[in-house]
OpenMM code with the backbone's topology and positions (N, CA, C; nanometers):
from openmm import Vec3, app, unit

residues = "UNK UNK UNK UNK UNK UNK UNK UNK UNK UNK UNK UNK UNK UNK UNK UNK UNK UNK UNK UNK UNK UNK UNK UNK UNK UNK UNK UNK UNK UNK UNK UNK UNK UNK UNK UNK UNK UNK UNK UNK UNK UNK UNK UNK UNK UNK UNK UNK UNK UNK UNK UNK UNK UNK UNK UNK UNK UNK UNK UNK UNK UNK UNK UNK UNK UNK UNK UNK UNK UNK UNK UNK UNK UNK UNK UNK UNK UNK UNK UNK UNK UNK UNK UNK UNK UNK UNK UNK UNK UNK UNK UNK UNK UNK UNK UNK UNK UNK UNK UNK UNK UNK UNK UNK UNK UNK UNK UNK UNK UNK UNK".split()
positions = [
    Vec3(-0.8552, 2.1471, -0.8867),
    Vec3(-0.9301, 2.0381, -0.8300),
    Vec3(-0.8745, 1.9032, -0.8744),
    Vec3(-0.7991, 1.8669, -1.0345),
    Vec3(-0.7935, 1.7526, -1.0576),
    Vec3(-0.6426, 1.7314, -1.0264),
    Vec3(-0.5642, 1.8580, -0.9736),
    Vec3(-0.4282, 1.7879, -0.8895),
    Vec3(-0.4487, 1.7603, -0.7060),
    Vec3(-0.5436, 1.8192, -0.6836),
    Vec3(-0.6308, 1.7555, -0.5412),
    Vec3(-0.6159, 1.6019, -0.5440),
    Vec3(-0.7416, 1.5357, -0.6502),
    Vec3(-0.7712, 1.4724, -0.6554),
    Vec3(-0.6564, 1.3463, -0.7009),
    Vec3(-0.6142, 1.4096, -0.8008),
    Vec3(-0.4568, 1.3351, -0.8413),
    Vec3(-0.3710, 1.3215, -0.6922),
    Vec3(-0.3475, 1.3677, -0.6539),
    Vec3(-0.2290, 1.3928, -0.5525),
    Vec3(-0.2943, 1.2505, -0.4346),
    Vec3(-0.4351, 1.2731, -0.4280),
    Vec3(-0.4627, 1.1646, -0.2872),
    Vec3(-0.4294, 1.0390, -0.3886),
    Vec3(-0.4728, 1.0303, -0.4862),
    Vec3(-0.4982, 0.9091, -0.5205),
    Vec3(-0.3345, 0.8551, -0.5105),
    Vec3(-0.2374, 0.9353, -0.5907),
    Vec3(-0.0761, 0.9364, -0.6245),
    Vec3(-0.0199, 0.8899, -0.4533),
    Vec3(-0.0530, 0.9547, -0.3355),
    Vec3(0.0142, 0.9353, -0.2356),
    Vec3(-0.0423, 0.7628, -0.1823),
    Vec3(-0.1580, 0.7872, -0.1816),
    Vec3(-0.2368, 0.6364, -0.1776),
    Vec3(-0.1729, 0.4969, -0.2415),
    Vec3(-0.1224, 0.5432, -0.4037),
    Vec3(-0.1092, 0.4299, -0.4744),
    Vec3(0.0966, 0.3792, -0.4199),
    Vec3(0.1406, 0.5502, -0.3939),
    Vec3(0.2610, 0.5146, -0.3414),
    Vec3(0.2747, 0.4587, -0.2096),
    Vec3(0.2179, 0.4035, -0.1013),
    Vec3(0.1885, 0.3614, -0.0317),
    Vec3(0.1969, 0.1911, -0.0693),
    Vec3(0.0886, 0.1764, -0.1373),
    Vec3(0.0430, 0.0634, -0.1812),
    Vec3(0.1236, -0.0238, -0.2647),
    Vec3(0.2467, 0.0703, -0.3189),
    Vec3(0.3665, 0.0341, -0.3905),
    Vec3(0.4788, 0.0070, -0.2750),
    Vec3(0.4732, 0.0716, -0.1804),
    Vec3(0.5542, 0.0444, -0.0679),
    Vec3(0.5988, -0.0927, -0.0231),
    Vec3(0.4092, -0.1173, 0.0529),
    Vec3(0.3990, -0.2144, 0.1073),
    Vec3(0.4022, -0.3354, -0.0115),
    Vec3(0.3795, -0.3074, -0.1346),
    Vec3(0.3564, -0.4732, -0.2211),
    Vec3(0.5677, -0.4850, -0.2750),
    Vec3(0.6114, -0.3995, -0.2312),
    Vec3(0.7701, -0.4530, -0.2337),
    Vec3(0.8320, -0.4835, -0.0987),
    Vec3(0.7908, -0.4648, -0.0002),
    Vec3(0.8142, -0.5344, 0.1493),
    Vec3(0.7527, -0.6680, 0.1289),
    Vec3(0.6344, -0.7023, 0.1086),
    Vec3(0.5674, -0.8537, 0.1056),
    Vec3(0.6527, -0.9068, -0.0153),
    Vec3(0.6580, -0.8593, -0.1320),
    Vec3(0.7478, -0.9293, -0.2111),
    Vec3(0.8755, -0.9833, -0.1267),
    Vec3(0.9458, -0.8746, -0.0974),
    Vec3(1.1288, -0.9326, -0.0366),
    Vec3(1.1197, -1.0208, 0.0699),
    Vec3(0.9391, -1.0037, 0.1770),
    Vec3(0.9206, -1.0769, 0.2731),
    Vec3(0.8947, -1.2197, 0.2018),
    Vec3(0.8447, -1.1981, 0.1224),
    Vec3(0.8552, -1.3947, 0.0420),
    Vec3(0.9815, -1.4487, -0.0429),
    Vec3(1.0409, -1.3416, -0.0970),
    Vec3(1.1644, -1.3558, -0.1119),
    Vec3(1.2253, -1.3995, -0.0278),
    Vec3(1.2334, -1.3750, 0.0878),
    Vec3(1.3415, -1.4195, 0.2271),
    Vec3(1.2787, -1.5127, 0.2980),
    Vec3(1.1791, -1.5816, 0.2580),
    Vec3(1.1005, -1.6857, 0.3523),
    Vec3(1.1964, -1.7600, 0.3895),
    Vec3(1.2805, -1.7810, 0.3137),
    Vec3(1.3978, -1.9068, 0.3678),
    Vec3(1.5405, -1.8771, 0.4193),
    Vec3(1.5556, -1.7921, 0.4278),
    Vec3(1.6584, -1.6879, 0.4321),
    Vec3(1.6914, -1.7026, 0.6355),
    Vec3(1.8061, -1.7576, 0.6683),
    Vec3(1.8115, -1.7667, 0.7758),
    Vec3(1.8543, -1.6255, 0.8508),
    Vec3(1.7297, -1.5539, 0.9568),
    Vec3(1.7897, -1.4028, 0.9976),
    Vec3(1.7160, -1.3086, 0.9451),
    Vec3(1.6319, -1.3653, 0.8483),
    Vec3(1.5141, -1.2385, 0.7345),
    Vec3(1.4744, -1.2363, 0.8786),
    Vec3(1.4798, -1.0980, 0.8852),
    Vec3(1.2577, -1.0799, 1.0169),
    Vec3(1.1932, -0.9786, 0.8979),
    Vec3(1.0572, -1.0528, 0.9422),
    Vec3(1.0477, -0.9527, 0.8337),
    Vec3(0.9790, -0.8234, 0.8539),
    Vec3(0.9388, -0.7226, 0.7013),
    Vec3(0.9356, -0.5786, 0.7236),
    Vec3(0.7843, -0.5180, 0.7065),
    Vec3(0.7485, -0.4387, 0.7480),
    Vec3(0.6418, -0.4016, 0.7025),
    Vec3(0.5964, -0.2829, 0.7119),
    Vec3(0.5040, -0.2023, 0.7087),
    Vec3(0.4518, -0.0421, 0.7356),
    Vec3(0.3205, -0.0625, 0.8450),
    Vec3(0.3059, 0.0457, 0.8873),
    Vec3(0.1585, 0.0762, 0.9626),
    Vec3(0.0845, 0.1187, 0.8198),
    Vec3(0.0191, 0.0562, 0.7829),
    Vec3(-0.0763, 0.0844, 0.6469),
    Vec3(-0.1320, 0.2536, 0.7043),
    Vec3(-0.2621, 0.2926, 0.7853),
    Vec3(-0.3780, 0.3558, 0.8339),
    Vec3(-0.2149, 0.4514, 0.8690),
    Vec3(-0.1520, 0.4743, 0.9417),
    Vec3(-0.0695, 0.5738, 0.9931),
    Vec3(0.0065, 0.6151, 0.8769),
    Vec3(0.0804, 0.5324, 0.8184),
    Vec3(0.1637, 0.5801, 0.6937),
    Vec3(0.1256, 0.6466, 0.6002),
    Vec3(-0.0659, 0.6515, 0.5804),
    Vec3(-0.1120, 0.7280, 0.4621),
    Vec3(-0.1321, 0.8590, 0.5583),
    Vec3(-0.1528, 0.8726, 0.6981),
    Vec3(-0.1593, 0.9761, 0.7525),
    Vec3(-0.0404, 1.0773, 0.7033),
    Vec3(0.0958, 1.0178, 0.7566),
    Vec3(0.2151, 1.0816, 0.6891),
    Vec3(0.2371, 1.0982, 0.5812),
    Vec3(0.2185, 1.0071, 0.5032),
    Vec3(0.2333, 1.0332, 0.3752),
    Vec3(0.1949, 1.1590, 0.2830),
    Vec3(0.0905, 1.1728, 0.3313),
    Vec3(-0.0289, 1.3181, 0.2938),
    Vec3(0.0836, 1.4161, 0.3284),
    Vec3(0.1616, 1.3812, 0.4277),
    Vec3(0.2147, 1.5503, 0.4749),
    Vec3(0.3615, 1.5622, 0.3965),
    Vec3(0.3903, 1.4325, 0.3182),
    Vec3(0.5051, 1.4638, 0.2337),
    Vec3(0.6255, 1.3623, 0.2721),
    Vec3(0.6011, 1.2975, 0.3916),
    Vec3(0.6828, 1.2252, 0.4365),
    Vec3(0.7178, 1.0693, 0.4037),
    Vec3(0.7843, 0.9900, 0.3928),
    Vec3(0.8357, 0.9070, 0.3552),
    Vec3(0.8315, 0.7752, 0.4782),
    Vec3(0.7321, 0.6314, 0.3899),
    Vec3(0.6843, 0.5496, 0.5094),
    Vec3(0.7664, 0.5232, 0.5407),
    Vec3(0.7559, 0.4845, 0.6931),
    Vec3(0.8925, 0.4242, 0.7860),
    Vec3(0.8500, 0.2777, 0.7630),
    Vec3(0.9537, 0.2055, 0.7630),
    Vec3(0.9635, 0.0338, 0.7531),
    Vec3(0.9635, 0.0133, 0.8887),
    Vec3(0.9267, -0.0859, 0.9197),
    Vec3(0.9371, -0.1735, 1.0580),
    Vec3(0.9099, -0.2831, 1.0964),
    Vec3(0.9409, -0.3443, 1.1669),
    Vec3(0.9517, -0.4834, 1.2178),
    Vec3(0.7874, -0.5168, 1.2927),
    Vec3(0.7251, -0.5845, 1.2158),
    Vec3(0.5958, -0.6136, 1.3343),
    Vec3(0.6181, -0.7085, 1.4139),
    Vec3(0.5437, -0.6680, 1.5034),
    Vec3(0.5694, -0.7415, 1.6460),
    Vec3(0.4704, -0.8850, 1.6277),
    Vec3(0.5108, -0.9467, 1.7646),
    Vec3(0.4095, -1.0935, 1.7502),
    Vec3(0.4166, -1.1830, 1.6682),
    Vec3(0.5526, -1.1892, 1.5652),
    Vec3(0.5254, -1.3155, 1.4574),
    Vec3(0.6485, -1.4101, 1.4996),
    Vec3(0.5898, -1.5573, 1.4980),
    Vec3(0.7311, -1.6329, 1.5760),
    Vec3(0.8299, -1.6564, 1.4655),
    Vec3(0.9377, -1.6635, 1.5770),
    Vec3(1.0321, -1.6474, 1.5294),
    Vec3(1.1016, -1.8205, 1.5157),
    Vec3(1.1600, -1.8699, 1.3842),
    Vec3(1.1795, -2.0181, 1.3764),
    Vec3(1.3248, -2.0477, 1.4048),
    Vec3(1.3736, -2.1327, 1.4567),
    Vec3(1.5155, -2.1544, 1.5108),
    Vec3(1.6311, -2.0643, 1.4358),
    Vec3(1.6123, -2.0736, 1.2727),
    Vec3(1.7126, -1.9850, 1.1970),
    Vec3(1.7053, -1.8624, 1.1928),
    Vec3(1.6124, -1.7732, 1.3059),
    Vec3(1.6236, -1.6539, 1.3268),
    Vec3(1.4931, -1.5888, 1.2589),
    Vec3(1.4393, -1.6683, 1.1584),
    Vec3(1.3356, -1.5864, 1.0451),
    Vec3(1.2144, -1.6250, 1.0768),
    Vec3(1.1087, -1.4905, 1.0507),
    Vec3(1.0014, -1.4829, 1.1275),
    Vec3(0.9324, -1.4513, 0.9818),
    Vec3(0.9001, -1.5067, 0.8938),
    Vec3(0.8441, -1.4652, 0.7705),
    Vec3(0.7144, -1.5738, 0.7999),
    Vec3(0.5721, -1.4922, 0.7903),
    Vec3(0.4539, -1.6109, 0.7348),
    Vec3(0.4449, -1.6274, 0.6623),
    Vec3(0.4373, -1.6931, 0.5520),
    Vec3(0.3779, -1.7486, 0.4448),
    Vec3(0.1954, -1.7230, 0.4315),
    Vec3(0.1271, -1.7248, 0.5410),
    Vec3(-0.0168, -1.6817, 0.5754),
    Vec3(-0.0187, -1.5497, 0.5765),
    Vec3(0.0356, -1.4562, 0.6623),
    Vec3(0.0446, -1.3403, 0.6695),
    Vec3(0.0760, -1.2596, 0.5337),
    Vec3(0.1698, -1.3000, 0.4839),
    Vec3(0.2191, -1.2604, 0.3568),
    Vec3(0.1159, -1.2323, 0.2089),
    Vec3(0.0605, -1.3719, 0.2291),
    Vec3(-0.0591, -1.3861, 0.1358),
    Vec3(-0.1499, -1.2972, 0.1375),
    Vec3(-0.2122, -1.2768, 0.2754),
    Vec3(-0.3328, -1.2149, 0.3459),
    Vec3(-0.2809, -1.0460, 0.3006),
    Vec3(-0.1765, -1.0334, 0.3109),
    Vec3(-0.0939, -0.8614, 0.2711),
    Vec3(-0.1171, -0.8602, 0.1236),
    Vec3(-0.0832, -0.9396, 0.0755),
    Vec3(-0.1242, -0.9425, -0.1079),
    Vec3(-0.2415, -0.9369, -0.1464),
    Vec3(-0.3061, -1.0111, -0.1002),
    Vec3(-0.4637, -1.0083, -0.1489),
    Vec3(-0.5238, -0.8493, -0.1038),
    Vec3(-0.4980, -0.7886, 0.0552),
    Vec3(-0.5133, -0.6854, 0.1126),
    Vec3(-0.4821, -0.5765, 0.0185),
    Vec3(-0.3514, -0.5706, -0.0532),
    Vec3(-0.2734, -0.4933, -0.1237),
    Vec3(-0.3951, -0.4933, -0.2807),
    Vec3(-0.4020, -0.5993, -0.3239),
    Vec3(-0.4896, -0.5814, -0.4334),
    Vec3(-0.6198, -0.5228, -0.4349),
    Vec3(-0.6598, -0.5584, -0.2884),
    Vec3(-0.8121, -0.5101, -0.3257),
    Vec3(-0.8076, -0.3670, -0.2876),
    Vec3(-0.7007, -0.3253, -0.2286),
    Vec3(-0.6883, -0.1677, -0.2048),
    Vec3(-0.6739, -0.0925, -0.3223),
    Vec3(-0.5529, -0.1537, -0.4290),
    Vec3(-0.5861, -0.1064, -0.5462),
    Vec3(-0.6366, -0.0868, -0.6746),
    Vec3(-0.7489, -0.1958, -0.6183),
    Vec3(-0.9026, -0.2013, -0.7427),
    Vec3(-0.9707, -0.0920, -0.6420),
    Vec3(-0.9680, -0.0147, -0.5269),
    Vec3(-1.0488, 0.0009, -0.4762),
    Vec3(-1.0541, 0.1534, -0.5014),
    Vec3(-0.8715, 0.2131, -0.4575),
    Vec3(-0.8485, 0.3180, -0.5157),
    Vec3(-0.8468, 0.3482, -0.6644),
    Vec3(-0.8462, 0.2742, -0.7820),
    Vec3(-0.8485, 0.3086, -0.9345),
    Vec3(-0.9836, 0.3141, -0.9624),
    Vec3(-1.0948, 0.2429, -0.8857),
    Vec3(-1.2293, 0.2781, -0.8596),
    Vec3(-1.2670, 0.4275, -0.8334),
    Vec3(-1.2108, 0.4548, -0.7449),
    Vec3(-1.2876, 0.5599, -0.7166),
    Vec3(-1.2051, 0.6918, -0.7978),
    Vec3(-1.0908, 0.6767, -0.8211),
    Vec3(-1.0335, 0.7406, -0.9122),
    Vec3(-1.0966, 0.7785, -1.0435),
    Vec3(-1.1202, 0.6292, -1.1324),
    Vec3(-1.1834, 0.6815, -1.2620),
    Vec3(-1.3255, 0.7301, -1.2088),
    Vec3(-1.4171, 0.6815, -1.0763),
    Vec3(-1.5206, 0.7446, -1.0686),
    Vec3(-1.5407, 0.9288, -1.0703),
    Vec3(-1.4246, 0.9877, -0.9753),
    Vec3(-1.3878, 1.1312, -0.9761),
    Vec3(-1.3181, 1.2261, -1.0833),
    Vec3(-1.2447, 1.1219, -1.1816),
    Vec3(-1.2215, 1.1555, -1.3200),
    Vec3(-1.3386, 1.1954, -1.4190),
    Vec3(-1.4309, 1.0812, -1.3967),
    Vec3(-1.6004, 1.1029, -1.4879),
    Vec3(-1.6415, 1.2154, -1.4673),
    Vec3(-1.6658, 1.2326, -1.3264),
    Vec3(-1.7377, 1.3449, -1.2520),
    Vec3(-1.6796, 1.4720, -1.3136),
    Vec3(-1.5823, 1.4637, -1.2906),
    Vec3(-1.5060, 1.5974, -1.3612),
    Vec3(-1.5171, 1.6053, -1.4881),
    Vec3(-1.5021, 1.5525, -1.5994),
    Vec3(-1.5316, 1.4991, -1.7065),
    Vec3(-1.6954, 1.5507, -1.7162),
    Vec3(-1.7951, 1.4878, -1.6709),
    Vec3(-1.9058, 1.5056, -1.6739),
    Vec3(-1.9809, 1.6629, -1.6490),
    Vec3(-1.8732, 1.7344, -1.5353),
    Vec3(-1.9094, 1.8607, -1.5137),
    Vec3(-1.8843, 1.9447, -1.6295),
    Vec3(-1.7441, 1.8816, -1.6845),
    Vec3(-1.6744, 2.0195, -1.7769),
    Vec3(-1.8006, 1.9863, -1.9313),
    Vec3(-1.7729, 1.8780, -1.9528),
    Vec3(-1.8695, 1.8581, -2.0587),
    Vec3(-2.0303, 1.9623, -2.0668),
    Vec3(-2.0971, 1.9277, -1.9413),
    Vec3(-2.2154, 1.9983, -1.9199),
    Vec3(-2.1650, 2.1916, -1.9213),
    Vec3(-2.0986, 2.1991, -1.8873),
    Vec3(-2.0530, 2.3406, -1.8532),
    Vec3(-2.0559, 2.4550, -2.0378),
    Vec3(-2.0264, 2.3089, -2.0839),
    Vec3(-1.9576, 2.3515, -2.2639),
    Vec3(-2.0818, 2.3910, -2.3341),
    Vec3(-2.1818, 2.3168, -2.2599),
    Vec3(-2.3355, 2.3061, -2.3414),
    Vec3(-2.4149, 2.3777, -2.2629),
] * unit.nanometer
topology = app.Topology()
chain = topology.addChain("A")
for resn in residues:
    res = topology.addResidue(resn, chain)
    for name in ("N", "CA", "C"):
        topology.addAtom(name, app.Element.getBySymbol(name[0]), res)
């Protein structure tokens, strides 16, 4: 049960490691004439991910593009960071919550 539980959380947090080094290199290259920048399908990629597979990078659509070729927001970017953080207070939440639980069962079990 606690490599179940390990394993969602592990594929989840690798995810979340994914995307917070794409927004990094995407602010890295803000100035960078020709950056477009990169990103994941968050909701689809943890779908795959579960099955063992490795997120695909890709180009999102709809962001303009500025005379030197580079399409980096500075808004967007931010909004991915903050997104990125609260995903992973959200998952270490519920993590140590299912750690207790288990914890709490085996304890009672002893007595």
């Amino acid at each position: 049960m606690l490599d179940r539980i390990a394993a969602k959380h592990e594929h989840y947090l690798d995810l979340l490691s994914t995307r917070q080094k794409l927004v990094a290199s995407n602010l890295a290259n803000a100035e960078t004439p020709g950056y477009v920048t990169k990103d994941i399908d968050f909701q689809q990629e943890f779908l795959t991910l579960t099955k063992g597979q490795a997120p695909t990078v890709q180009e999102p659509e709809g962001l303009e593009t500025r005379n030197d070729g580079n399409n980096v927001s500075l808004e967007r970017e931010a909004r991915l960071l903050s997104e990125n953080a609260l995903r992973f207070q959200l998952v270490s939440m519920m993590a140590k919550g299912q750690f207790r639980a288990v914890r709490s069962a085996l304890q009672e079990g002893r007595g």
